[in-house]
SEVOMI-930259 format. One record per residue (C-alpha): x negated, z negated, y negated. Coordinates in steps of 0.25 Angstrom, whole numbers, plus 2048, in hexadecimal, padded with zeros to 3 digits. Each point is the difference from the previous one (the first is absolute). Layout:
BEGIN
XZY
...
# end
This chain:
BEGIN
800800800
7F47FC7F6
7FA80D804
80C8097FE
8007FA7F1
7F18037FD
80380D804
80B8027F7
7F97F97F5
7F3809803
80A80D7FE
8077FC7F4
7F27FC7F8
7F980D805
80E8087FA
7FF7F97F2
7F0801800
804810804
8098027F5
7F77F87F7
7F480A803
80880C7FF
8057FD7F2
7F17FB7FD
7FB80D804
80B8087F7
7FB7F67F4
7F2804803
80580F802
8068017F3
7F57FA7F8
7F680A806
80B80B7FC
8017F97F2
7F07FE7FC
7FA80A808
80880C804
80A8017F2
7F67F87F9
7FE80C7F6
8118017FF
8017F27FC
7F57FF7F6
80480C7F8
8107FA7FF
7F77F37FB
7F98097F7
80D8067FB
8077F27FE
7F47FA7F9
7FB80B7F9
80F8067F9
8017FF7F3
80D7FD7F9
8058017F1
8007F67F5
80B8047F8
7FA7FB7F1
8077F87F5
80A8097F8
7FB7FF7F2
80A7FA7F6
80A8077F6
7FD7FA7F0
8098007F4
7F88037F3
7FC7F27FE
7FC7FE80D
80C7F9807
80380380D
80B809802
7FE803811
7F77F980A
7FD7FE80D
8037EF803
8007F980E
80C7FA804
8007F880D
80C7FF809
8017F0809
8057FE80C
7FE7F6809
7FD7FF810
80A7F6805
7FA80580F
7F37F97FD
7FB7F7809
7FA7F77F4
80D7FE7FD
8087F3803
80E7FE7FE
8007F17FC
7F78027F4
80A80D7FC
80D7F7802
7F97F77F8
7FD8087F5
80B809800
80B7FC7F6
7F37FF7F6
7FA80E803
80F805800
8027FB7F1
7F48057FB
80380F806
80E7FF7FA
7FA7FC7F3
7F480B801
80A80D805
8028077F2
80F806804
8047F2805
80580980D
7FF7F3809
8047F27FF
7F67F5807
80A7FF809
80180F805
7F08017FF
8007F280A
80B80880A
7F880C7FE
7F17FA804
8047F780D
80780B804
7F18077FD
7FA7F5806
80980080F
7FF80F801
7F07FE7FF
7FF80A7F4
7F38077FD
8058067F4
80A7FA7F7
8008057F0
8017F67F7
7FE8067F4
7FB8107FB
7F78047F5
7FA7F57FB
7F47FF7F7
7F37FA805
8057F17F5
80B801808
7FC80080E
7F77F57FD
80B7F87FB
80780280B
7F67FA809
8017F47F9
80E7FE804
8037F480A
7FB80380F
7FA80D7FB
7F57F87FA
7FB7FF80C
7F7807807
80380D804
7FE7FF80F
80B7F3800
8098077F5
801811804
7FF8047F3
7F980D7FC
80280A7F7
80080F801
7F88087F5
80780C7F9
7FA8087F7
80C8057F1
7FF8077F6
8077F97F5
8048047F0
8027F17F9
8098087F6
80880580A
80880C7FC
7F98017F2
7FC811800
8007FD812
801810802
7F68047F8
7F57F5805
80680680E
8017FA80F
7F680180B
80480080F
7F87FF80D
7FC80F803
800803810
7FD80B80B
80580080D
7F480580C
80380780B
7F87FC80B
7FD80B80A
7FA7F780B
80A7F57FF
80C8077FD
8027F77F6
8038007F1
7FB7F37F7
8017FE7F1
7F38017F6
8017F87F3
7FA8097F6
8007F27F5
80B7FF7F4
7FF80D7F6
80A8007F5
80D809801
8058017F2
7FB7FF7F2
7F27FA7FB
7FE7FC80E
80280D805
7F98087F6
7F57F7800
7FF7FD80F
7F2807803
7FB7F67F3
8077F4805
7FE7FF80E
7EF7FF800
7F980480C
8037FA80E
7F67F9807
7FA800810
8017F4807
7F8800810
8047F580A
7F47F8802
7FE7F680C
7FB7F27FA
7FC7F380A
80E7FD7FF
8078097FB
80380F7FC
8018057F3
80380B7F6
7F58037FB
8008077F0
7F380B802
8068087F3
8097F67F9
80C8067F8
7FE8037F2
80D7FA7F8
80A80B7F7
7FD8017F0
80A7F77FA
8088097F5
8037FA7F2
80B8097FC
8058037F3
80C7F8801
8047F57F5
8087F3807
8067FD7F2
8048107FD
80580180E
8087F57FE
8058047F5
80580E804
8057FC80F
8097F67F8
8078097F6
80280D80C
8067F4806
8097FE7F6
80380B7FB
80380580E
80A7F5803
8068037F2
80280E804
8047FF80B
7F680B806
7FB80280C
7F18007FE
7F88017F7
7EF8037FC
7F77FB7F4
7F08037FD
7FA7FB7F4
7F28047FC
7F47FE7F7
7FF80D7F6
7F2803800
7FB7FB80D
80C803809
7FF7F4808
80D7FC805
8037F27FB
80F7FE80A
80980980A
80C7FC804
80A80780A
80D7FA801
80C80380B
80C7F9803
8017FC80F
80C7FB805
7FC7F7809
7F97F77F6
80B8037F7
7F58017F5
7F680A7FB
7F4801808
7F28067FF
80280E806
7FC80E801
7F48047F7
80A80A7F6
7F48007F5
7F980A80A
80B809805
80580B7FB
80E8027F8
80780A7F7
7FB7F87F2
80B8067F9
7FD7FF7EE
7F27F9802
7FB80C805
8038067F0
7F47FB7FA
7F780680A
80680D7FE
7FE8007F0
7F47FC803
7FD80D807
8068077F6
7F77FA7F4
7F4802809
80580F805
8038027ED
80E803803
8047F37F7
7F77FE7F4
8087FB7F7
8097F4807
8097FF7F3
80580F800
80D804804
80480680F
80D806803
8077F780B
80F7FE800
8077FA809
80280B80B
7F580A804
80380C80B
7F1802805
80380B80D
80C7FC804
7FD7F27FF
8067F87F4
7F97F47FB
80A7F57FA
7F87F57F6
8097F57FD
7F57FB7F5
7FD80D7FA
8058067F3
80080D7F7
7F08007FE
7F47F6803
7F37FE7FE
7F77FD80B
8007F27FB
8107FF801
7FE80780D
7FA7F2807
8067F77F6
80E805807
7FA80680B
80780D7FD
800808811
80380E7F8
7F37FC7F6
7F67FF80A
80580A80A
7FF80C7F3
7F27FB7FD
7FD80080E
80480D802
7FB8057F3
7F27FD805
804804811
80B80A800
7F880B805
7F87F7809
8087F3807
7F57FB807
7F68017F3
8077F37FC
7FC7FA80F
7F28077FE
7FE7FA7F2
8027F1806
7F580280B
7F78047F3
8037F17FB
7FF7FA80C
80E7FC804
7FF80180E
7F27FB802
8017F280A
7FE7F37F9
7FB7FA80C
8067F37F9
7FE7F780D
80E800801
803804810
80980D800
7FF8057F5
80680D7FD
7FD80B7F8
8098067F4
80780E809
80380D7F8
80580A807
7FA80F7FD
8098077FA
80280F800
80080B7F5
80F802800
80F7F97FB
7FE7F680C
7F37FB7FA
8038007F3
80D7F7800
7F77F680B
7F68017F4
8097FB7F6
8057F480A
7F27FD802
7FE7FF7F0
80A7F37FE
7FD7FA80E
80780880A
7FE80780D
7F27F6802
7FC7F5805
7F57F77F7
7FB7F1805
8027F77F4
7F37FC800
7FD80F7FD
80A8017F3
7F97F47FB
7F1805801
80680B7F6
8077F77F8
7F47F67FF
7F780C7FE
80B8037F1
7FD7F17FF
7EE800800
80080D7F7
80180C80C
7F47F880A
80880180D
7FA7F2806
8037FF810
80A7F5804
7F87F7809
8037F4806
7F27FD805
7F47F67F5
7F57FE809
7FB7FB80D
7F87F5806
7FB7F980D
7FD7F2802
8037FE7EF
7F58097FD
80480D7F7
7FD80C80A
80780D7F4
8097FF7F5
80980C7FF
7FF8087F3
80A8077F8
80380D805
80680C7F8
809809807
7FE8087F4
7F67FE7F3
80C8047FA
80D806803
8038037F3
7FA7FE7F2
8027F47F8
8078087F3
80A80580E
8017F1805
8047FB7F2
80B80A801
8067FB80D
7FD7F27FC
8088017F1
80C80A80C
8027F2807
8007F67F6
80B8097FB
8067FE80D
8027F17FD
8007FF7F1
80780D7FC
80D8017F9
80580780D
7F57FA80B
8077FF80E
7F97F1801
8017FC7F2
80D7F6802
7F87F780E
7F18037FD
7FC7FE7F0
7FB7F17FD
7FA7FD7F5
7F57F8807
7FB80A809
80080F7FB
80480880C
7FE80E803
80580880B
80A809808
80E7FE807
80280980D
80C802807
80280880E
80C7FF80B
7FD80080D
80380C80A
8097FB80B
80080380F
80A80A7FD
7F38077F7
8077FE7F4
7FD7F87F5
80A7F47FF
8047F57F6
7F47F5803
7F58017F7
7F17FD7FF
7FC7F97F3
7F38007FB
7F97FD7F3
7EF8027FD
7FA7FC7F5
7F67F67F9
7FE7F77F4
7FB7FB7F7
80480C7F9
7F48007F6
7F67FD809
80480180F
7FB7F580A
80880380C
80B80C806
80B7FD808
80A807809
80C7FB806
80B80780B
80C7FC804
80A80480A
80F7FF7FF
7FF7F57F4
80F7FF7F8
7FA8067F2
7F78097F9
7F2802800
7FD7F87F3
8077F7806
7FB7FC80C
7F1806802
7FE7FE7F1
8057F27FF
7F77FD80A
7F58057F9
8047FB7F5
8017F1805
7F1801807
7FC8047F1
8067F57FA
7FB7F680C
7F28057FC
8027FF7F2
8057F2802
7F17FC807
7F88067F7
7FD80A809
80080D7F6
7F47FB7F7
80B7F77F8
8007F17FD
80C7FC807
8037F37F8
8078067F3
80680C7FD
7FA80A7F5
8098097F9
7FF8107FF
7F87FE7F3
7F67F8806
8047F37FA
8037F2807
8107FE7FB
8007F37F4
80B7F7807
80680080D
810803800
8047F780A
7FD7F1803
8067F880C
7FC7F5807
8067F780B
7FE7F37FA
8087FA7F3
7F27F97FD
7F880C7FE
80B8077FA
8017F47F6
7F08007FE
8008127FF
80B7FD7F4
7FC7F57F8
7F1801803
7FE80F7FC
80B8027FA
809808808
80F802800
80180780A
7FC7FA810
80C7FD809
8007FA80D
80180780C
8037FB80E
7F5803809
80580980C
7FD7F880C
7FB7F57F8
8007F580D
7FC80B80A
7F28037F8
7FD7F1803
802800812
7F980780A
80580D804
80280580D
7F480C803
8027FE80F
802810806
7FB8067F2
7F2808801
7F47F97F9
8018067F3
80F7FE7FD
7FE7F2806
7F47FD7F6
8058087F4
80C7F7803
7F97F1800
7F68047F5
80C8047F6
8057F1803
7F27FC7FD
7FD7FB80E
7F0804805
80080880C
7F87FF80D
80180980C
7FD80080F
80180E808
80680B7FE
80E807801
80B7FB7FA
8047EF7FD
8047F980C
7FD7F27FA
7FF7F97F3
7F97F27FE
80B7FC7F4
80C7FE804
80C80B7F9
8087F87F6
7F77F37FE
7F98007F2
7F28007FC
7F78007F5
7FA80B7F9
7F3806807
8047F880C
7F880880D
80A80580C
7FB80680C
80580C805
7FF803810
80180F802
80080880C
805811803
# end
């Protein structure tokens, strides 16, 4: 019996030292195979693995206002989330910090979208499930995140807490909409590859380029120069290795004015709300340098209910309607078919040019070129046109590719379009389209191209490009500063300039001027032009809705900066909605002292500082009291204050954008601090509780 279980002990050990030989040998097999046979296989995959390169995308550069601030820019935002799988984790501790960690998440979240008592629900069911990934928060800044860390059981260390935080990399605008499309988007550029070997496809990242405006324009300048990085094997580790570091993008200083942008965006805004239009664009710009000192681009969008930032208008092209009248004298005091722009031309009010008649609702008997613009006669431009063209339509087309009209502006505004005039033929058809063409018609001219001519009226015929671009920089150090450039020495003379210049001042100041009742002020001399043109329907007729537009500049005696405004589908004339818009921004600028004027008193046409004030109020019987018995007058009443309680508590700036919020508090006298970026999700002071003049409140903001 002893010996039968020896035997079968002896068998079963030799089967299990069997087996244990025979996967030995494939062990020792396979290692031959691996180091000896496929050696050469195996250290070429481990050269490839080690020896790739991969790319370091660089640091896009930054977009600049004028003075330097920051109008675009790449910021790190980090997203937390906790691992509630963690083994370091241990629920007695997180019971026992709960309601506390609860609170202060509650208190922390800027849309107050959870009570403590749904974030407790929400963590310990986290916490049973063994999540390794549960959000707590999105785009935070760095302050932010560390902050959180200090939150009861956060605090921590990580390895008994979970939490961690996920990098992201934003670009940002800290005045939001303020000109958004034309300092543009960027967007992460991809490629799908085919892998023939595989059969399969996998996504490449080609970095974030920008996709509209400045962004895109000046993607190749912004972006900088990617990097190499090589995976390299340490004692412990393997790491990417930088063997070419990336090379950051130039930052852009633009020639965009923070104050001047607000200024314009504000009154489009209203004027467009007024009006009842459905969008609307503005460009102001510096005479003699063309920089353009604000854009706006403003559409209605329903779901916002309000006017947004939308499509760049300023660079696409549209029928101008009148606007286009001034160019086309010009060509005609440049071509000598007007010398004289106070002589007489027939016009009337009906003209039958082949077939076609021309009805001019401003038009009279007989005008002079002056009168022509001033009431921006149709029949009066078209005959001087015509004069000059008749036996050759496309001479007119001809002779503004002469001057330079359709020449790019390469403004670094992305897509921007070129002014279109259609060739036309020596024959009836092409006359009547050459008459069209003379008072706006049957074209299609970006704004920012009708103002280049009109600021070239403005800066005595030097047609200055429209550029939206001061000078670049890397790492704070100047790198070029972009100069003035001519599109044209000169366009026209300085004696022809002075012509059109004294046509559209009579535009606003003449007896008959289609602006004169909504653009004259006597603090700001304005000149400029009314243009009027409906819009062709999808029928292909034209239909009742109208764009609006008005161009000028001003101060009228020595000009400082041109303008242009469109409207679509406003509920009144050009003057008076374009113009007024124009007209206000002067006034703004007045106001400020922005026009190389003293804006703390008022001088009179003759240059004199008026004796005595007319008016004396005040809002205390005190100083009414000490006004008419010290000094003498009669005349000071008091006035109640508007608002006079409200001035004296905090407002509410919570869901403003930063500078409404600090424009806001500084008029209360309250000094203003901020944190981030975005818009105003917290407020340190309280609304409605008092405080004292130059009192600080914090501002927390974030987009």
């Amino acid at each position: 019996m002893k010996q039968s279980n020896k035997k079968h002990i002896l068998a079963r050990y030799l089967l299990v030292v069997g087996f244990m030989l025979m996967f030995s040998s494939l062990i020792i097999y396979d290692t031959f195979k691996t180091t000896v046979i496929y050696a050469h296989q195996w250290e070429s995959k481990a050269d490839s693995l080690w020896l790739d390169t991969t790319e370091i995308e660089p640091e896009r550069g930054k977009i600049l206002a004028d003075n330097g601030t920051v109008l675009a820019a790449n910021m790190n935002f980090f997203t937390a989330r906790v691992d509630f799988g963690s083994a370091g984790i241990k629920d007695d501790t997180l019971r026992r910090y709960l309601p506390a960690l609860c609170d202060s998440l509650a208190a922390f979240d800027p849309n107050k979208s959870k009570t403590a008592a749904q974030w407790k629900a929400e963590i310990l069911e986290a916490r049973a499930k063994r999540k390794t990934s549960f959000r707590l928060f999105k785009k935070l800044s760095h302050n932010e995140f560390e902050h959180l860390k200090q939150f009861p059981f956060f605090n921590k260390r990580q390895r008994e807490s979970g939490l961690y935080a996920e990098k992201q990399n934003a670009r940002c605008k800290p005045y939001g909409m303020m000109a958004s499309r034309s300092i543009g988007n960027v967007s992460e550029r991809v490629d799908t590859v085919y892998n023939k070997a595989t059969g399969r496809r996998r996504i490449v990242s080609h970095g974030y380029h920008g996709h509209s405006g400045l962004e895109m324009a000046l993607d190749s300048l912004l972006y900088g120069v990617p990097g190499k990085a090589q995976n390299i094997q340490l004692t412990n580790n393997a790491v990417k290795w930088s063997i070419v570091p990336a090379i950051s993008g130039y930052d852009i200083t633009t020639t965009i004015n923070v104050q001047l942008q607000d200024i314009l965006e504000e009154e489009l805004s209203s004027m467009l709300k007024e009006s009842n239009a459905r969008w609307g664009t503005a460009v102001l710009m510096q005479v003699q340098t063309g920089e353009i000192k604000a854009i706006s681009n403003l559409e209605w969008n329903e779901e916002a209910g309000d006017y947004v930032e939308g499509r760049n208008n300023a660079v696409l092209g549209y029928e101008p309607g009148s606007v286009m009248k001034p160019i086309s004298m010009m060509v005609a005091l440049e071509n000598g078919t007007v010398k004289n722009i106070d002589a007489k031309w027939e016009t009337g009010a009906v003209w039958n040019y082949c077939g076609r008649p021309i009805k001019d609702p401003h038009g009279g008997a007989a005008l002079s070129p002056r009168e022509i613009i001033e009431m921006s006669s149709n029949i009066g431009m078209s005959k001087i046109t015509v004069q000059a063209y008749g036996n050759n339509p496309d001479g007119f087309r001809q002779q503004l590719v002469k001057m330079g009209f359709f020449e790019p502006y390469h403004s670094g505004i992305g897509g921007e379009m070129e002014p279109k005039f259609a060739h036309l033929p020596n024959n009836n058809g092409g006359r009547v389209a050459l008459t069209r063409m003379a008072f706006g018609y049957t074209t299609e001219i970006p704004p920012l191209h009708i103002l280049g001519m009109y600021n070239a009226i403005a800066n005595d015929g030097k047609y200055v490009c429209p550029h939206l671009v001061k000078k670049l920089s890397r790492a704070g150090e100047p790198d070029s500063i972009v100069p003035v450039r001519y599109i044209r020495r000169q366009v026209c003379s300085p004696e022809n300039a002075a012509k059109l210049r004294q046509c559209l001042h009579d535009v606003v100041w003449g007896p008959h001027g289609t602006a004169r009742k909504w653009v004259q002020s006597d603090l700001v001399e304005i000149a400029g032009k009314t243009g009027t043109a409906y819009i062709i329907g999808k029928d292909g007729r034209y239909g009742s809705t109208k764009r609006l537009a008005f161009c000028g500049f001003f101060p009228y005696s020595h000009p400082l900066y041109s303008c242009v405004v469109l409207m679509l589908g406003a509920d009144r004339g050009a003057g008076a909605s374009s113009g007024v818009v124009l007209k206000n921004v002067a006034l703004k600028m007045y106001a400020r002292g922005l026009l190389d004027n003293k804006s703390d008193y008022r001088v009179t046409a003759a240059g004199h500082v008026p004796a005595a004030p007319t008016l004396y109020a005040t809002d205390s019987k005190s100083r009414a009291a000490n006004l008419n018995n010290g000094i003498g007058l009669k005349t000071a009443k008091v006035l109640a204050r508007p608002g006079a309680g409200a001035s004296k508590v905090v407002p509410n700036v919570v869901g403003l954008s930063a500078r409404e919020a600090i424009g806001r508090l500084e008029r209360r006298g309250m000094t203003v601090r901020t944190q981030g970026y975005g818009y105003v999700v917290e407020q340190s002071l309280a609304p409605g509780q008092r405080f004292t003049r130059g009192e600080m409140v914090y501002l927390k903001l974030k987009n």
